[in-house]
C-alpha positions in Angstrom: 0.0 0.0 0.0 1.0 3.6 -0.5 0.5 6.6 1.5 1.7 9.7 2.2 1.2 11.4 5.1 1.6 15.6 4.8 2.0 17.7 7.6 -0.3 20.7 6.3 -3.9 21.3 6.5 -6.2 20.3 4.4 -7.0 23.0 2.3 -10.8 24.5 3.1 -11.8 24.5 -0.4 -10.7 20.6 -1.1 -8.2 21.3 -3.8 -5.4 19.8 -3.1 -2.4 21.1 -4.6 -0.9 19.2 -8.0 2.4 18.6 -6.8 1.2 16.3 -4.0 -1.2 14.1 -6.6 1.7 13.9 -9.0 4.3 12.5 -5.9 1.6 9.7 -5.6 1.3 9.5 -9.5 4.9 9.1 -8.9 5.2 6.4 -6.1 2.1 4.2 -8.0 3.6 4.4 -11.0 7.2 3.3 -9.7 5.9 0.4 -7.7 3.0 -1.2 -10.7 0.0 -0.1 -7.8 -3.0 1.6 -8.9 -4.3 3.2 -5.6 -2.2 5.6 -3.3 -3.3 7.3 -0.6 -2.7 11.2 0.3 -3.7 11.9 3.9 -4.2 15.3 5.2 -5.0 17.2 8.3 -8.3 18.8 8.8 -11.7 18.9 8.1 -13.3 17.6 5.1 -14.6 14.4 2.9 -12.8 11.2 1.7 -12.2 11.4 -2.2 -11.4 9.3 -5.1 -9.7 10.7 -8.1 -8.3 8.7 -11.1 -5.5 10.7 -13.0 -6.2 11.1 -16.2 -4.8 8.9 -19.0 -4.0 6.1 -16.7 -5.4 3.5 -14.0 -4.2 4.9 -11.2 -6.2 6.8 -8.4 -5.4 8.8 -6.0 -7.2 8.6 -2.7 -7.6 11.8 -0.6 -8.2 11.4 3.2 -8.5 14.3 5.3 -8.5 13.0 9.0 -9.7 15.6 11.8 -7.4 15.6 14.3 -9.0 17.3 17.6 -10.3 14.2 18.8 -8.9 11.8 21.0 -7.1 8.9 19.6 -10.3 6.8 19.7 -12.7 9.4 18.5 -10.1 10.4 14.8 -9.8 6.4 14.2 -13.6 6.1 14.8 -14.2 8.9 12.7 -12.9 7.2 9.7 
């Protein structure tokens, strides 16, 4: 599996910037996997995005962090 934890917020308006889709594009692409997951900080909703022109898709998870342990894993 591949993910990539950043240490930025999630932006507020859910675009997440290109260079951090094309680093998974990058990682997918260099070990033959089609899904890669980019995992933010903040408020917002899972998402699913296949980059164009091939089979791969990136998954976007922001996670809410002011919980408790128990309450951000339950959250997801």
């Amino acid at each position: 599996m591949i993910f990539d934890a950043k240490y930025k917020a999630a932006p507020a308006n859910g675009q997440y910037p290109n260079a951090d889709h094309h680093q998974m594009l990058a990682y997918a692409t260099a070990s033959g996997r089609t899904d890669a997951w980019l995992v933010y900080a903040g408020p917002g909703r899972p998402a699913q995005r296949r980059v164009r022109n091939s089979g791969i898709y990136v998954h976007e998870c922001p996670i809410d962090p002011s919980g408790t342990p128990c309450e951000v894993i339950r959250s997801y």
